[in-house]
C-alpha angles and dihedrals in degrees: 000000000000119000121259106256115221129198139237104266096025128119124256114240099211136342128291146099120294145196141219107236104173138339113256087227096065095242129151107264120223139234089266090048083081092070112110119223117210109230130195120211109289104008114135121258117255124230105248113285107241108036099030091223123130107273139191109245129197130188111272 
């Protein structure tokens, strides 16, 4: 079953640690876009950390 892929700017939907995936924009990620972020429910998802683009992030 593939993981549900959430946006830059979305809300989380619970807690956890999660991951950037891709960039929505289609861009190339980098070495630090491996790093995983914990989220609480309903925090706002970050732009990836080391570009600052929007990104696609997955539970980790």
């Amino acid at each position: 079953m593939a993981q549900h892929t959430y946006r830059t700017g979305e809300k989380a939907p619970e807690g956890g640690k999660f991951k950037v995936e891709s960039l929505v924009s289609g861009g190339r990620l980098s070495n630090q876009d491996d790093t995983h972020v914990n989220m609480d429910q309903g925090d706002t998802f970050p732009p990836s950390p080391s570009s600052n683009e929007a990104a696609n992030w997955v539970k980790a």
